[in-house]
DRENFI-153549 format. One record per residue (C-alpha): residue in three letters; residue number from 1; x, y, z. Coordinates in nm, 4 decimals, decimal comma, padded with zeros to 6 digits. Each point is the difference from the previous one (the first is absolute). Layout:
# residues N
+---------+-----+----------+----------+----------+
! residuo ! num !       px !       py !       pz !
+---------+-----+----------+----------+----------+
!     ALA ! NUM !        X !        Y !        Z !
...
+---------+-----+----------+----------+----------+
# end
This chain:
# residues 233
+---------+-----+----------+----------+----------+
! residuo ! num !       px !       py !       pz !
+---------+-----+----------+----------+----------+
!     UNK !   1 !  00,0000 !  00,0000 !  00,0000 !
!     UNK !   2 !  00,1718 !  00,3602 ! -00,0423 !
!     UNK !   3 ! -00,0418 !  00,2845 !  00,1671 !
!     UNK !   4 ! -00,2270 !  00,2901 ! -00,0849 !
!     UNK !   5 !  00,2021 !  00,2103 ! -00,2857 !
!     UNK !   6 !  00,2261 !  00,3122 !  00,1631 !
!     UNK !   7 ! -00,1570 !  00,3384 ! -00,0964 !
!     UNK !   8 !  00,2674 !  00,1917 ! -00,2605 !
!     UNK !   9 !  00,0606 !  00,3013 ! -00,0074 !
!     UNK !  10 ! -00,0631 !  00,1668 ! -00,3365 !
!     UNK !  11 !  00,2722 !  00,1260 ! -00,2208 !
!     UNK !  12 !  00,1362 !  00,2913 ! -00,0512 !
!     UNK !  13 ! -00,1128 !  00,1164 ! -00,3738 !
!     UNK !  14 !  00,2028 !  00,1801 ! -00,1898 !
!     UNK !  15 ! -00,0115 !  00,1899 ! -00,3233 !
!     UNK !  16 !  00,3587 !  00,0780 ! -00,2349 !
!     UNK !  17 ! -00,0287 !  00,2918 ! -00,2300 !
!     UNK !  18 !  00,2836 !  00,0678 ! -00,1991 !
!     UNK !  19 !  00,0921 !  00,0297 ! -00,4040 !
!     UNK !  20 !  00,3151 ! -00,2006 !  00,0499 !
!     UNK !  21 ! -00,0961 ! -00,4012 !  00,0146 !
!     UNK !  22 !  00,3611 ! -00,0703 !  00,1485 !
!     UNK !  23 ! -00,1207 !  00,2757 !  00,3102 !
!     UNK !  24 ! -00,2761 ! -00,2061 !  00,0102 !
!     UNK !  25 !  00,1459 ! -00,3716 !  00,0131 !
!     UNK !  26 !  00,2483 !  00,1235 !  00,2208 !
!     UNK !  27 ! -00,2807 !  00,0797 !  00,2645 !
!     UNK !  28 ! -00,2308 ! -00,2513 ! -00,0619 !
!     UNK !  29 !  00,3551 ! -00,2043 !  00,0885 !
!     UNK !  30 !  00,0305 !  00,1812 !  00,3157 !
!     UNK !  31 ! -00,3399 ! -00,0006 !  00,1593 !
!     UNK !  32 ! -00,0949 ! -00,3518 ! -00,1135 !
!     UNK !  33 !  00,2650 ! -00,1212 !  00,2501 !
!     UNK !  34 ! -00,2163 !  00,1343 !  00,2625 !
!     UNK !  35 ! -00,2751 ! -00,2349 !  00,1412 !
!     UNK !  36 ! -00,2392 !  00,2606 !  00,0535 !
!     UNK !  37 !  00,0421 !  00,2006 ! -00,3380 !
!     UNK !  38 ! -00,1525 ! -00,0419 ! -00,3380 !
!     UNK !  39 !  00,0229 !  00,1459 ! -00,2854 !
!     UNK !  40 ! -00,3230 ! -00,0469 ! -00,1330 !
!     UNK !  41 !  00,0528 !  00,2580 ! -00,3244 !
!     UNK !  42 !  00,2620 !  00,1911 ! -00,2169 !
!     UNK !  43 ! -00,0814 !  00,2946 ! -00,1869 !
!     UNK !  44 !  00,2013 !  00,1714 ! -00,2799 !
!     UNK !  45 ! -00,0988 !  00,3838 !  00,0405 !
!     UNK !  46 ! -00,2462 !  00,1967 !  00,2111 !
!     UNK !  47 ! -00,3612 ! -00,0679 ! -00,1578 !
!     UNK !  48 !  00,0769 ! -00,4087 !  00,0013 !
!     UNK !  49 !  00,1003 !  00,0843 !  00,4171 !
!     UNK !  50 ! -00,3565 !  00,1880 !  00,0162 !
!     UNK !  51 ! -00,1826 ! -00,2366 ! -00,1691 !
!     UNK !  52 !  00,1645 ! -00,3194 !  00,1378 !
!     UNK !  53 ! -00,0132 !  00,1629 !  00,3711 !
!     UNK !  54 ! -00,3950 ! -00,0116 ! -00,0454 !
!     UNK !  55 !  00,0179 ! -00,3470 ! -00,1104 !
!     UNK !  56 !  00,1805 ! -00,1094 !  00,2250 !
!     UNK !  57 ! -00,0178 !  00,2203 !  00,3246 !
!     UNK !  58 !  00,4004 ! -00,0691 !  00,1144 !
!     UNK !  59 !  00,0902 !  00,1455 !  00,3638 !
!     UNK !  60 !  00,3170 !  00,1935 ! -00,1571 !
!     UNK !  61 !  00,0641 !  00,1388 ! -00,3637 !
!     UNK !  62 !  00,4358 !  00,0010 ! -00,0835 !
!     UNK !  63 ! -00,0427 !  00,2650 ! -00,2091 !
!     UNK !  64 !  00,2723 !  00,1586 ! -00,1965 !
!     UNK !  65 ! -00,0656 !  00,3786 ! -00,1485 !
!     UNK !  66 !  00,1740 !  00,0062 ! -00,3386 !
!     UNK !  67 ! -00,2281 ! -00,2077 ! -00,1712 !
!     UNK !  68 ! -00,1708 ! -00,0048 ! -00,3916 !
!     UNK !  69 ! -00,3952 !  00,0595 ! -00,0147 !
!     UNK !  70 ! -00,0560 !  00,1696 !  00,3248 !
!     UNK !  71 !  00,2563 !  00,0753 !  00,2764 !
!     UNK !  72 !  00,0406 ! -00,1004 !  00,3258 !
!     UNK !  73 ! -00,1167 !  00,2863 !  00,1492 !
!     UNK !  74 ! -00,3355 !  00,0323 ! -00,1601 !
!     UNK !  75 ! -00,0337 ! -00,3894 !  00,0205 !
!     UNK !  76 !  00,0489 !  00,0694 !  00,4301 !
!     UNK !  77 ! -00,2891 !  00,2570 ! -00,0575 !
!     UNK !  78 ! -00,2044 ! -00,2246 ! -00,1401 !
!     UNK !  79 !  00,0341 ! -00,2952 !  00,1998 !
!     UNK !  80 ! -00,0439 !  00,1816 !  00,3443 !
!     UNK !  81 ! -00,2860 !  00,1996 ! -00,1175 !
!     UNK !  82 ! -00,1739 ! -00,3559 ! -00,0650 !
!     UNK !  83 !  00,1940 ! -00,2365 !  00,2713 !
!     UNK !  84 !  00,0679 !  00,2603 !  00,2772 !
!     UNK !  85 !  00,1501 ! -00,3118 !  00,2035 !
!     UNK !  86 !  00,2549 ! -00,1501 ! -00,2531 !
!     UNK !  87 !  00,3435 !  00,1419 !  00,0579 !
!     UNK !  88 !  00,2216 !  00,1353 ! -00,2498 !
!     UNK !  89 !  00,4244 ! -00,0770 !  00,0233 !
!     UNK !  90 !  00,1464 !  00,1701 ! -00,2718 !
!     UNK !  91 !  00,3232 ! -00,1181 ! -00,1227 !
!     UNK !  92 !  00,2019 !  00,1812 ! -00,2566 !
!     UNK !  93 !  00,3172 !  00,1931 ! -00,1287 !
!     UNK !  94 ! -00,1820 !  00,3062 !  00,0301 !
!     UNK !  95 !  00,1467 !  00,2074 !  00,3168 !
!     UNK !  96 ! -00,1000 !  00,3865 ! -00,0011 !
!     UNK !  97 ! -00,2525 !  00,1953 !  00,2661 !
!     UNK !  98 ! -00,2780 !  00,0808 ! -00,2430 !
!     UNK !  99 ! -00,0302 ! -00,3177 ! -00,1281 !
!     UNK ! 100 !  00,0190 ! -00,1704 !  00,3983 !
!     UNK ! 101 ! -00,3013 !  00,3102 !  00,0670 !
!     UNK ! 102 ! -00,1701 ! -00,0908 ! -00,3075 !
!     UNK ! 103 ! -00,0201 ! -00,3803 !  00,0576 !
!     UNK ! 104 ! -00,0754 !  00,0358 !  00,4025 !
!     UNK ! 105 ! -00,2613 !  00,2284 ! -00,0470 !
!     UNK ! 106 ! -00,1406 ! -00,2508 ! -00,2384 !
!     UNK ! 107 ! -00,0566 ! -00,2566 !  00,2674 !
!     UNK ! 108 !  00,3582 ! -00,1664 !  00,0295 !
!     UNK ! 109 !  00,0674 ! -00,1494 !  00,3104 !
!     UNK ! 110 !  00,3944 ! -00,1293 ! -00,0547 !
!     UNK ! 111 !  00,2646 !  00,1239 ! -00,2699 !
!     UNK ! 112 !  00,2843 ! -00,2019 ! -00,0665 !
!     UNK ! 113 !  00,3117 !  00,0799 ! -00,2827 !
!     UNK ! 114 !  00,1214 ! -00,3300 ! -00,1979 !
!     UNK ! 115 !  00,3055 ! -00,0090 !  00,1456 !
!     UNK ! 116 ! -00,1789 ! -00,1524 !  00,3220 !
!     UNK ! 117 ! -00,1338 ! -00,3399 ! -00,1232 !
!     UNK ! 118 ! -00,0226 ! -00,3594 !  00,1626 !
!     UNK ! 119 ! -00,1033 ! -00,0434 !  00,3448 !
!     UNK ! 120 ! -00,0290 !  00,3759 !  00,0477 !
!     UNK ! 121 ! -00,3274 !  00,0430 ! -00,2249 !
!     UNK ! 122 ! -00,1672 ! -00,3387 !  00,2505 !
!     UNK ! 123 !  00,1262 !  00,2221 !  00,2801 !
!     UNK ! 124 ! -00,2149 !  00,2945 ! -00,1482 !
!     UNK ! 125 ! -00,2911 ! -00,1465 ! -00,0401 !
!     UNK ! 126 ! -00,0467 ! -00,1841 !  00,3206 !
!     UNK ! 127 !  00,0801 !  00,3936 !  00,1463 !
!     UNK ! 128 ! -00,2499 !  00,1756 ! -00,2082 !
!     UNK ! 129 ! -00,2711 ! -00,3021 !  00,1043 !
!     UNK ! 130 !  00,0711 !  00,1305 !  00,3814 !
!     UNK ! 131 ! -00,1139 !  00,3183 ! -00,1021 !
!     UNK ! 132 !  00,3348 !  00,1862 ! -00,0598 !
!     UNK ! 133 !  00,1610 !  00,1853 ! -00,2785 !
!     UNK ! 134 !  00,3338 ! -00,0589 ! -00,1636 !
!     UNK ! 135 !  00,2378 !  00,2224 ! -00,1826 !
!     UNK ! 136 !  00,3535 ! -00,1389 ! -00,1290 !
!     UNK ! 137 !  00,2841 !  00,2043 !  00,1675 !
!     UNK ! 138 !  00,0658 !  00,1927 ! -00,2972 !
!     UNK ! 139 ! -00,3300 !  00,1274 ! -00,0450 !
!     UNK ! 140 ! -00,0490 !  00,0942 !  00,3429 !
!     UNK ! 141 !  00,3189 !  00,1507 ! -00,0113 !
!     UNK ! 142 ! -00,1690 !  00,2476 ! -00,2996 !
!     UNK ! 143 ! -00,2711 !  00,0635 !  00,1983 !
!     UNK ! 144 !  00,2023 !  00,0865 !  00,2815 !
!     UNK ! 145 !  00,2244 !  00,2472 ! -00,1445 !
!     UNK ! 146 ! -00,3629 !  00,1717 ! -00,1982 !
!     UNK ! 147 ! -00,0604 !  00,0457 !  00,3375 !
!     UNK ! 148 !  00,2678 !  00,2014 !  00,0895 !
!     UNK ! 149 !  00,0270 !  00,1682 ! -00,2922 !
!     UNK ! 150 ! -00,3339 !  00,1538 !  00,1247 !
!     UNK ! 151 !  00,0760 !  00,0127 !  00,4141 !
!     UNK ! 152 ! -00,0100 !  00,3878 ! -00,0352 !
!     UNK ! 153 ! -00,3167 !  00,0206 ! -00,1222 !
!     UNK ! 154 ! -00,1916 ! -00,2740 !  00,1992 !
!     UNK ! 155 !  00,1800 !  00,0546 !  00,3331 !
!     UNK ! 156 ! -00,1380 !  00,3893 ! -00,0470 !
!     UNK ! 157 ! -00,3131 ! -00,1079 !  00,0226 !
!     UNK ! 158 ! -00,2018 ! -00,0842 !  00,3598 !
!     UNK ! 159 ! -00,1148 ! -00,2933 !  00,0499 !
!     UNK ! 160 ! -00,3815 !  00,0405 ! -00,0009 !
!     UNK ! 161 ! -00,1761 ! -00,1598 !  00,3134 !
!     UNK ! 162 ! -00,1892 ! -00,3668 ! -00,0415 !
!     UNK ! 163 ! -00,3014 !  00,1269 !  00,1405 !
!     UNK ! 164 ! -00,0187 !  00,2771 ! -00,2591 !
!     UNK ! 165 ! -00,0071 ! -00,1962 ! -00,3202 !
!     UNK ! 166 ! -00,2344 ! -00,3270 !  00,1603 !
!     UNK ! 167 !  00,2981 ! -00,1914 !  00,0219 !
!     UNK ! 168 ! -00,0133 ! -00,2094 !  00,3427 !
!     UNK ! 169 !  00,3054 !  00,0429 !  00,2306 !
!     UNK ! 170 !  00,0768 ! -00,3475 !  00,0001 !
!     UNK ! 171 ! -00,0168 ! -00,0505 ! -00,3711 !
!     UNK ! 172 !  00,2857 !  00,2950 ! -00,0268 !
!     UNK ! 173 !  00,2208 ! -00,1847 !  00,2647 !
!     UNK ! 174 ! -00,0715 ! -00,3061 ! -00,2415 !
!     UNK ! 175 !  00,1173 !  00,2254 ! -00,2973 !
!     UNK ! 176 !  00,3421 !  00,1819 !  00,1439 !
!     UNK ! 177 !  00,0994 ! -00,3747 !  00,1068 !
!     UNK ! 178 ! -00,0750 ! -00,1060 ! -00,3697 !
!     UNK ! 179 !  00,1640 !  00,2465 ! -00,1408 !
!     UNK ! 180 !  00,3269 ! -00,0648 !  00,2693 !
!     UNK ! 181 ! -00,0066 ! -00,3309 ! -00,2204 !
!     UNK ! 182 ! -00,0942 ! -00,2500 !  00,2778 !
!     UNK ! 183 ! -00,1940 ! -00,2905 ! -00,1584 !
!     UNK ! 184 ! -00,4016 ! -00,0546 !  00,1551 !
!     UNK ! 185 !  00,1794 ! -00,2437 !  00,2751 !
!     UNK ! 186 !  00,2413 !  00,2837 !  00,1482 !
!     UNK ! 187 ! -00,2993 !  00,2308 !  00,0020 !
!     UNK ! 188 ! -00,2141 ! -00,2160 !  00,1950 !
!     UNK ! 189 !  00,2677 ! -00,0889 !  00,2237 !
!     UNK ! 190 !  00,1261 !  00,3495 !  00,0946 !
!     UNK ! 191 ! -00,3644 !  00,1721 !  00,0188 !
!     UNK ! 192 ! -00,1109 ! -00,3282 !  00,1851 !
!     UNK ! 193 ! -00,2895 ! -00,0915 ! -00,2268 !
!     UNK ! 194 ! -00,0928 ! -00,2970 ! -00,2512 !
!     UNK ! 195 !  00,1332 ! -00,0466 ! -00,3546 !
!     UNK ! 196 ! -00,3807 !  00,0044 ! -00,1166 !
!     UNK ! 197 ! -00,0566 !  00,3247 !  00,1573 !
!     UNK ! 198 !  00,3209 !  00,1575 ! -00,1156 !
!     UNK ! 199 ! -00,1338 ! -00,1279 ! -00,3423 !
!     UNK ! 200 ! -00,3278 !  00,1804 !  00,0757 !
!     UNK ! 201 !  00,1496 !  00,3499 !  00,0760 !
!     UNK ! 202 !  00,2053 ! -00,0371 ! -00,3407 !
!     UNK ! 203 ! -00,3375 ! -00,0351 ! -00,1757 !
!     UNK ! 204 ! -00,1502 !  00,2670 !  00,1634 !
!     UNK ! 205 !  00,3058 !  00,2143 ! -00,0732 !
!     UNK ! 206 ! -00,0380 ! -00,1159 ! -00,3663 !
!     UNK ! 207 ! -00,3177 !  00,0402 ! -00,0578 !
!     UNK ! 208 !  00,0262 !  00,3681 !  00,1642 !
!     UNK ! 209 !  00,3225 !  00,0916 ! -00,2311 !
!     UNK ! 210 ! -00,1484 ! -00,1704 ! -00,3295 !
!     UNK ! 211 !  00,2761 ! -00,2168 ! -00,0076 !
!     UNK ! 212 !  00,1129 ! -00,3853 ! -00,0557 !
!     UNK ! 213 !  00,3519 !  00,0064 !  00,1223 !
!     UNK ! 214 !  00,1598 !  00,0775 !  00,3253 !
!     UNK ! 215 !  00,3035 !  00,1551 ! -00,2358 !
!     UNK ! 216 ! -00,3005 !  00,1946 ! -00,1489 !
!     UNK ! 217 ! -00,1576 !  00,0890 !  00,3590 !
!     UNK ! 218 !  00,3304 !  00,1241 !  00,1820 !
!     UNK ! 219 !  00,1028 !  00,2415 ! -00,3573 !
!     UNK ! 220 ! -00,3918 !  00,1434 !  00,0372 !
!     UNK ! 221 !  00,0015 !  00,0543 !  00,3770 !
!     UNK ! 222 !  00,3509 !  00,1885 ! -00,0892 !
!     UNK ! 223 ! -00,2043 !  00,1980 ! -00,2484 !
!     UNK ! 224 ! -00,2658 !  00,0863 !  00,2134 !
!     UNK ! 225 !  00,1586 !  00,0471 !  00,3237 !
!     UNK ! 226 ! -00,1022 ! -00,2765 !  00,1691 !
!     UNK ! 227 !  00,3506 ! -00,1311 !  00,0424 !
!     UNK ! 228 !  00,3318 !  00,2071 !  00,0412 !
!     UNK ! 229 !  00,3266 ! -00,1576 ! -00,0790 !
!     UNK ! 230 !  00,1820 !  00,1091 !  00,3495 !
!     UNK ! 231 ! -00,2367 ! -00,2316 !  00,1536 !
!     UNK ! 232 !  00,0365 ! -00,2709 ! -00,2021 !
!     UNK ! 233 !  00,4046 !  00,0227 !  00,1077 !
+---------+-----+----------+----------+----------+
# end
C-alpha cells in the first residue's frame, strides 16, 4: 500500500525574451538546473513576450530591451498594465540612467547587465519573488552618482511633513529605510514589524507616489521632498 502522495510545491514559471537564441539557450541552460524553475516559453522580441505572457501567465518575464518588433521597455508596459503581479528582470548590455528610469518606471522590478550570468540571474529571481528589487553594481553605481550630480538641488529643498501630503508616518519610515537600500527583511527587523506589513507600507507608498519600483519611489520622494539625501546618510 503507499502512502498518500506529498503535496508539491508549484514551479516557478518563467518567461525568456530575447532576439538572440544563444541568450536564450544559455538561460533556459541555467534555470532548468533548478528544481523549482521552468521555463515554460521563449520569445524572440517584445510583442511574442506580450502575447506569450497572456498565454501563459509566467511569475517572471527575463526581458532584454534591445529587441526587433517592440522593445523591452514598451513590452514591460504592456505586460504590467495586464499582469500587475508578474515581475519583470531585465537583462541586457544596455547600462545608462534614462534607460534604468525608463524601464523601472515601466514596472521593472530587477535589472541585471550580461556580464552577470549563471547562478547570479537564479539568485535574482528568488530576491525579486521576496518582494525586493535588484540593480547590478554598475547600474546602481549610475544612479548613485545622478544623484549627486543633483545633491544641490534636492538637499535645498525641505523635506515636506508625512502628515501633509496623506502619507502615514510609518509608511515614510518604511520608505527612508528602502531607499538606505536595506532589503524588506532588514526593514522589518530594525522597525520591529512583519515582512508582510513592511510589504504593505511599500504598497501604500506606491500607490500614493504612482509608482512600481522602490528605485522609482525613493528618486520621486527626492523630487517631491518627501525624502532628503542627508538623511538617507
Amino acid at each position: 500500500m503507499t502512502g498518500p502522495a506529498r503535496n508539491e510545491q508549484p514551479k516557478i514559471k518563467v518567461l525568456l525574451a530575447d532576439d538572440h537564441p544563444l541568450i536564450r539557450k544559455a538561460l533556459r541552460d541555467v534555470l532548468e538546473g533548478e528544481p523549482d524553475l521552468e521555463v515554460v516559453a521563449e520569445a524572440g522580441n517584445g510583442e511574442e513576450a506580450v502575447a506569450l505572457t497572456e498565454q501563459h501567465r509566467p511569475d517572471v518575464v527575463i526581458m532584454d530591451i534591445s529587441m526587433p518588433v517592440m522593445n523591452g521597455v514598451e513590452a514591460t508596459k504592456r505586460i504590467k498594465a495586464a499582469h500587475p503581479l508578474t515581475l519583470i528582470l531585465i537583462l541586457t548590455v544596455v547600462n545608462d540612467v534614462n534607460t534604468v528610469f525608463n524601464i523601472l518606471q515601466a514596472g521593472a522590478s530587477g535589472y541585471l547587465l550580461k556580464s552577470v550570468f549563471g547562478p547570479e540571474v537564479v539568485r535574482t529571481i528568488r530576491t525579486l519573488l521576496d518582494g525586493d528589487l535588484v540593480l547590478a553594481p554598475d547600474v546602481s553605481a549610475e544612479l548613485l552618482r545622478y544623484t549627486l550630480r543633483h545633491r544641490e538641488e534636492v538637499s535645498q529643498r525641505a523635506p515636506v511633513a508625512p502628515t501633509e501630503v496623506g502619507l502615514s508616518l510609518r509608511a515614510r519610515q518604511v520608505l527612508t529605510e528602502a531607499a538606505r537600500g536595506l532589503s524588506n527583511k532588514e526593514i522589518a527587523a530594525k522597525l520591529g514589524l512583519t515582512e508582510a506589513t513592511v510589504k504593505g507600507y511599500l504598497g501604500e507608498v506606491f500607490t500614493f507616489l504612482n509608482v512600481r519600483s522602490r528605485t522609482e519611489a525613493v528618486f520621486v520622494s527626492l523630487k517631491r521632498g518627501l525624502l532628503n539625501l542627508d538623511e538617507l546618510v
